[in-house]
N, C-alpha and C positions, 0 to 999 in steps of 0.2 A: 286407703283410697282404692278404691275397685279401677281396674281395668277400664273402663268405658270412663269412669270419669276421667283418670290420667290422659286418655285420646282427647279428651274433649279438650283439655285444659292447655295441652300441647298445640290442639287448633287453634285454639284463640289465641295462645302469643306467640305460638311463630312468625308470626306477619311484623311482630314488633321486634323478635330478636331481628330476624331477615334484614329490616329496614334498620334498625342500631348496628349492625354490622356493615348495611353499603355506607350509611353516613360515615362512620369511623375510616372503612379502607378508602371511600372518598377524599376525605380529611386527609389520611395520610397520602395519599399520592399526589395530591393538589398542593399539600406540605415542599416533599419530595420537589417537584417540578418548580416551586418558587424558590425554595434556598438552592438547588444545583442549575437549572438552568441560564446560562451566561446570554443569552437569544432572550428578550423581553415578550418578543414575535412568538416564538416556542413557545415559553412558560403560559402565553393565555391560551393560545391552541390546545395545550396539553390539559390545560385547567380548565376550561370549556367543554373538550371532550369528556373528561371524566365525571361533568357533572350532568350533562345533556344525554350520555349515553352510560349510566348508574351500572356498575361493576363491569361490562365490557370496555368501558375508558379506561379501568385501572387492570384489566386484563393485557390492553393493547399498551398501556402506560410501562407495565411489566417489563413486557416480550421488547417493546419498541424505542420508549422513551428514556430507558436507563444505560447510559453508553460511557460509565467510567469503571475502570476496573483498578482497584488500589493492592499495587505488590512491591513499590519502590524499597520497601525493607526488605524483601528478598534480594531483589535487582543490586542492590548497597550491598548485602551480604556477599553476594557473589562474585561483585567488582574486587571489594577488600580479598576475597580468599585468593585469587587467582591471577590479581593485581600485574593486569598486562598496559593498564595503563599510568605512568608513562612509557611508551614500549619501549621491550625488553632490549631491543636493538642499539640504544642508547641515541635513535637518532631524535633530536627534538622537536618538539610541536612548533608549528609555524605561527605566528603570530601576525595579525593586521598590520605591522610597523613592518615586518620583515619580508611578507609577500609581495608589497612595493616596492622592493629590490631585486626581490627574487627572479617574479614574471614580473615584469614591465607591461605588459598589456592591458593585465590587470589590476595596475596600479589603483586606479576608480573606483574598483569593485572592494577594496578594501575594509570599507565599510558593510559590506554585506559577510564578510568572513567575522566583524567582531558583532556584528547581528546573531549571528548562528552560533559562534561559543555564547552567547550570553544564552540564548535560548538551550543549548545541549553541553552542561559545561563539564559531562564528562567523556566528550569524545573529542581531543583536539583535531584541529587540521593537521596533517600529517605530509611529510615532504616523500619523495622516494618511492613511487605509485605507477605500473602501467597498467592501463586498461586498455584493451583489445576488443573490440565491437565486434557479435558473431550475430551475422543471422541466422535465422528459425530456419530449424530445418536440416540442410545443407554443411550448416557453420556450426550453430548451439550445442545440441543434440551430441555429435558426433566428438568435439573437442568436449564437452563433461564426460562422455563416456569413458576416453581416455586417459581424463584425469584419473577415474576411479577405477581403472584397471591399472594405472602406475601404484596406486596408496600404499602404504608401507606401514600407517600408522592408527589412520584414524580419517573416516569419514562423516561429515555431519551434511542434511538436506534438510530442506523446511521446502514445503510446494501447498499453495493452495486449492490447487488440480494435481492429482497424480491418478491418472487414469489405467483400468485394467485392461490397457486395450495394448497394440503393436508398441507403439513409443515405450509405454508402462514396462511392458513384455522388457524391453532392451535396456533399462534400469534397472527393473527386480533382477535380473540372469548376473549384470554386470554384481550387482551390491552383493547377489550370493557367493561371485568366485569372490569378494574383498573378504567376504565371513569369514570363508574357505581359510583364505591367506592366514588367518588370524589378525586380522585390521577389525578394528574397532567400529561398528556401525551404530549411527543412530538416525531415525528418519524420522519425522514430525510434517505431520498431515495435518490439514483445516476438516475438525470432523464434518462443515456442513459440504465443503469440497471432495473428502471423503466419497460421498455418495452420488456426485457427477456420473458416474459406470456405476454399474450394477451387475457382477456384484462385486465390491470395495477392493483395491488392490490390498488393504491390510494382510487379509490372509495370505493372500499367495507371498507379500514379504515377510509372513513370519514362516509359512514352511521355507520360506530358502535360510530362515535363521538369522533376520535381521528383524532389530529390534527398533519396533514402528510403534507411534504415538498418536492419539489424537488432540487436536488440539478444541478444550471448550464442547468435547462431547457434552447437548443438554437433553436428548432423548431420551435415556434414562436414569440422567440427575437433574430432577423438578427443583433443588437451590440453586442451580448454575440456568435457570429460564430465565433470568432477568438479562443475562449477558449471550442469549442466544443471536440475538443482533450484530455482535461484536466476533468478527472474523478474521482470521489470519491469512492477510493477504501477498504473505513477504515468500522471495523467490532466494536461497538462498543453498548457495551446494560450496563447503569448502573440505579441500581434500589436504590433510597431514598437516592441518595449520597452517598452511602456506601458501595454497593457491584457493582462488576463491571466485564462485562465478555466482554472477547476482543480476537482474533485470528485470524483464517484463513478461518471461514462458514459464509458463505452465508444462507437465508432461502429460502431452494428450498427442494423439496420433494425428490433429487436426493441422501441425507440423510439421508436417513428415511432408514429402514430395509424393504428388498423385495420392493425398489422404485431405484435401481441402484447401491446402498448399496455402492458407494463412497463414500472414507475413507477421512480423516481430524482430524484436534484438535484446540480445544477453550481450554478458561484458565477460571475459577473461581478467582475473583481476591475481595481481602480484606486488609484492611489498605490503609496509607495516599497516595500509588502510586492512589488511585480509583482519588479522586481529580483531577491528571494530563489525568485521560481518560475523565473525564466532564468538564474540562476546553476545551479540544478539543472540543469537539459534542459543545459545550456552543459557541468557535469561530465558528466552520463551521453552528451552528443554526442562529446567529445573524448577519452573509455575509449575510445569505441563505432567511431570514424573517424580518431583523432588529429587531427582539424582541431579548430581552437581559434577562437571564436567572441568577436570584439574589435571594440570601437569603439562609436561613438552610435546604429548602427543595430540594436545587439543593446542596448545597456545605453546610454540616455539621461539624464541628469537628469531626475529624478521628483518631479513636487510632489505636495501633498499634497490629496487628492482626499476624505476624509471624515472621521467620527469615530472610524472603529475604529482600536484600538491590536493588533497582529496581526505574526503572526510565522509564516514555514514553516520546518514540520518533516518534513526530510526522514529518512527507516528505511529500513533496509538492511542485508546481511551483509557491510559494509564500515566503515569509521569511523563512522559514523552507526548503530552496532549499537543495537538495542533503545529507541531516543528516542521512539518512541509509548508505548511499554509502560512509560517511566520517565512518561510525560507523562500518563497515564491513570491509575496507580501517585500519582502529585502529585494528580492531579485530585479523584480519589476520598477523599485523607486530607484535604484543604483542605475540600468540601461543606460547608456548616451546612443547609440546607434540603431542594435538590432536588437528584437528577440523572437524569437523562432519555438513553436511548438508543435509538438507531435502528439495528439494524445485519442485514444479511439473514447472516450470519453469525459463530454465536456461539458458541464453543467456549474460554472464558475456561481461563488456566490455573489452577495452585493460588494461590498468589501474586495474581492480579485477581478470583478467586472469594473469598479471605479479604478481601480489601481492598472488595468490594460489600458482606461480609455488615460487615464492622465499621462500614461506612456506616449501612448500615441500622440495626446494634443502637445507634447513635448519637445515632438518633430522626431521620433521613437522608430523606428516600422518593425510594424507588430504582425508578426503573421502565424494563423493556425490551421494548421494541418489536421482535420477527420474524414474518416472512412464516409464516404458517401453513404453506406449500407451499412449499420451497426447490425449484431447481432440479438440486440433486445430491442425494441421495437419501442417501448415504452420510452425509455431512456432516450433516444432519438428524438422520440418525439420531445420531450421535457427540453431537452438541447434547442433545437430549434428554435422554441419557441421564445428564446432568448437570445438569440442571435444577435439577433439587432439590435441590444442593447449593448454590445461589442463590435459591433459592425460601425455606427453610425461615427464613432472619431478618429473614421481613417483605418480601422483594424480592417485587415484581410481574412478571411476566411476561405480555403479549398478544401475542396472535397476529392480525396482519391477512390480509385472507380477498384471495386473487387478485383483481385481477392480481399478479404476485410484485413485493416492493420493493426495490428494489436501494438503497437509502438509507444513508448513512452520517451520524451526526448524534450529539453528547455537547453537552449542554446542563448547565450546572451552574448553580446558586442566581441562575437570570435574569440572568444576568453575564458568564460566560465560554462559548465556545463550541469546538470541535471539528471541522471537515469536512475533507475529502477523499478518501483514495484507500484506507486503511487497513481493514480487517474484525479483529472481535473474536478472533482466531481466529490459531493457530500462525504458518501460511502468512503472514500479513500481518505479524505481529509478529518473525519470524522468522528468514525466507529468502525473503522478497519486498522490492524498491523500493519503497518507497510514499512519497507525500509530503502531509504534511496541515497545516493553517494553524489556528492558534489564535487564538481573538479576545475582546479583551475590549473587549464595548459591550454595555450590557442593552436599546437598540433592536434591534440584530441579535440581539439572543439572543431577544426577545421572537417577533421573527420567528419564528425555528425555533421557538420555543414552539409555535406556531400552526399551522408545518407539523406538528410531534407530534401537535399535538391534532385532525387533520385526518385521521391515519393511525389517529388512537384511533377515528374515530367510526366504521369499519370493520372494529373487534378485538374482538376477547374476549378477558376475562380468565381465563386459563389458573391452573386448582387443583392445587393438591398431591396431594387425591383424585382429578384426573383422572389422572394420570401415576403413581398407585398400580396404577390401577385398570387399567392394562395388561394386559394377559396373557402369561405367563410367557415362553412363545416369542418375544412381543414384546420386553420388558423385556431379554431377552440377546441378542438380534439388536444391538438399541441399544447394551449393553454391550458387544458384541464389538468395534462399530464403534466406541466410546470409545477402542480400544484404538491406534487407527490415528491417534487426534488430531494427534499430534506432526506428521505428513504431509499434515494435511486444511488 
């Protein structure tokens, strides 16, 4: 066959491979989208897309619509070798029958603690727990510093932002003298958080000689594009296996006093719950590098350091699918009194939007706390535009006035509490890592009362007439952006 004929012959049926190859990746992604998607909503969205816009729906289907990541057989690997649960401490796990003894206040809430082992049945509730509330800034910052200038052993961090900038600066310095020491360093970065600064704090931690990770790098590995959606968003620094600080900061300089002076809280955390925060970083290190993270100088026996009874929960599009949203889901049907939220992002689904109002028509008071001025603009709007279907049985909503609050906080009937890394919102619930610590002491709850009511004396309360009272233009701009939720 001559040269010209072979062109010709390629002409005429590329148009037929082309079209047998969108039909097939069609197929299969349309496939895809029916047997995994649990959203019926989803599944025709994503099936519609991929047919109405022919290989860009199964481009966007890719990058967007695949949000499980399957490692439970590592995660099981790793529990078995290092087998810190039941802890080494010998103190024992709390049971539903036995926290209605324990704390009496939370007697009620009973049912919500055998809610959360049935959903996470390998992290008990755990007795012998204080957490210490720091805020951003002033408080967080300065007490992790210290921890990691005590370390003797072994440091581990996980940060979804770790920024090259001032704050960054006074992390890297501190984790190079622990190199120094001969302490054991490990740090685990979100590679799309990674790239917040420019250019990436990676290098400057590996010339101080500490040994940084990324997490879910897919820029230049095209098989991990399906899972580029899927980001780690868990804030997690324990220092010698023993002390362990976990919340809602990031290390950016946007914390720092006179650097933008947004507000947030981290926790100081001591006793046997630290375990359950280095078992996490320990899973997400050994996805992320295959090194496996053993012995007393990562997982030591833990005594028991206070009164709270506390448990981490770890979320994820991995085995851990959905445990905030079951645990929030518990939280809300348990209330008799109060529940109280803090969160700079709120975009409840249908499901946490019925489960507030049935609160409230319960005779509930349900009140939530957002920054008046988010920092995504989008996402604000998508909020709003749902307000009111939270607002209208009785829920309160205020808005506190800049600086912006990056706070994460669920308070229920002065008893039980909620903090970490989690936001109200698709992304957190979803197709992010997040990991958040439950606690029941009505002193720590009292606390966080008083941070609420700290954030209230800088709010308003926001009306139904005012969010009527938008205009028309406005009202569907918000709407559009509602539409985007699933991705916000």
């Amino acid at each position: 066959m001559t040269q010209e004929a072979l062109e010709s012959l390629l002409l005429a049926i590329w148009p037929h491979v082309a079209a047998v190859f969108t039909v097939l990746a069609n197929v299969l992604a349309s496939g895809h989208a029916v047997l995994r998607k649990r959203d019926v909503r989803a599944a025709v969205a994503w099936v519609g897309l991929v047919w109405l816009v022919p290989l860009v729906g199964v481009v966007l289907y890719l990058v967007l619509g695949i949000n499980r990541i399957r490692r439970r057989s590592r995660a099981l690997a790793l529990r078995q070798e290092h087998a810190q649960f039941p802890p080494q401490s010998g103190v024992p796990a709390c049971t539903p029958e036995t926290l209605t003894t324990a704390v009496p206040p939370a007697a009620h809430l009973a049912p919500l603690a055998r809610l959360v082992d049935e959903v996470i049945h390998h992290r008990p509730l755990l007795p012998g727990n204080r957490l210490v509330p720091l805020e951003a800034g002033v408080g967080a910052y300065p007490a992790m510093l210290e921890a990691i200038d005590a370390a003797r052993t072994s440091i581990s961090l996980c940060s979804y932002i770790f920024d090259n900038d001032e704050a960054g600066g006074r992390f890297v310095d501190a984790l190079g003298r622990a190199v120094k020491r001969g302490v054991q360093v490990r740090v685990l970065i979100d590679a799309l958080g990674a790239r917040y600064h420019w250019p990436p704090v990676t290098g400057r931690l590996r010339r101080a000689g500490v040994r940084v990770a990324r997490f879910l790098p897919t820029l230049f590995f095209p098989a991990r594009l399906p899972f580029m959606n899927l980001r780690n968003h868990r804030k997690l620094l324990v220092v010698d296996g023993r002390v362990g600080f976990t919340g809602g900061m990031n290390i950016r300089e946007h914390f720092l006093p006179g650097h933008g002076d947004a507000k947030d809280l981290h926790f100081r955390v001591e006793g046997p719950v630290v375990g359950q925060l280095q078992e996490t970083f320990a899973e997400d290190w050994v996805f992320t590098t295959k090194e496996r993270l053993k012995g007393e100088a990562w997982f030591p026996p833990l005594e028991p350091a206070g009164p709270v009874f506390a448990r981490g929960i770890p979320d994820g599009p991995d085995e851990d699918f959905e445990t905030v949203r079951w645990t929030l889901l518990g939280a809300l049907a348990c209330a008799r009194s109060t529940v109280r939220i803090v969160t700079p992002y709120f975009i409840p689904d249908p499901a946490l939007i019925m489960a507030l109002n049935v609160a409230a028509l319960r005779g509930v008071r349900v009140d939530v706390v957002l920054p008046e001025k988010l920092n995504l603009p989008v996402v604000q709007w998508a909020s709003t535009a749902q307000l009111w279907q939270v607002m209208r049985p009785n829920c309160r909503v205020f808005l506190t006035a800049p600086p912006f609050d990056h706070t994460k906080l669920m308070v229920v009937d002065g008893a039980w509490s909620l903090v970490g890394s989690a936001n109200w919102d698709p992304r957190s619930l979803r197709l992010n890592f997040e990991f958040n610590v439950e606690c029941y002491d009505p002193e720590l709850a009292t606390r966080l009362d008083a941070v609420i009511d700290e954030r209230l004396t800088r709010a308003r309360l926001l009306t139904l007439e005012e969010l009527k009272g938008r205009s028309l233009p406005i009202r569907l701009r918000d709407g559009v952006a509602r539409l985007l939720s699933p991705y916000l």
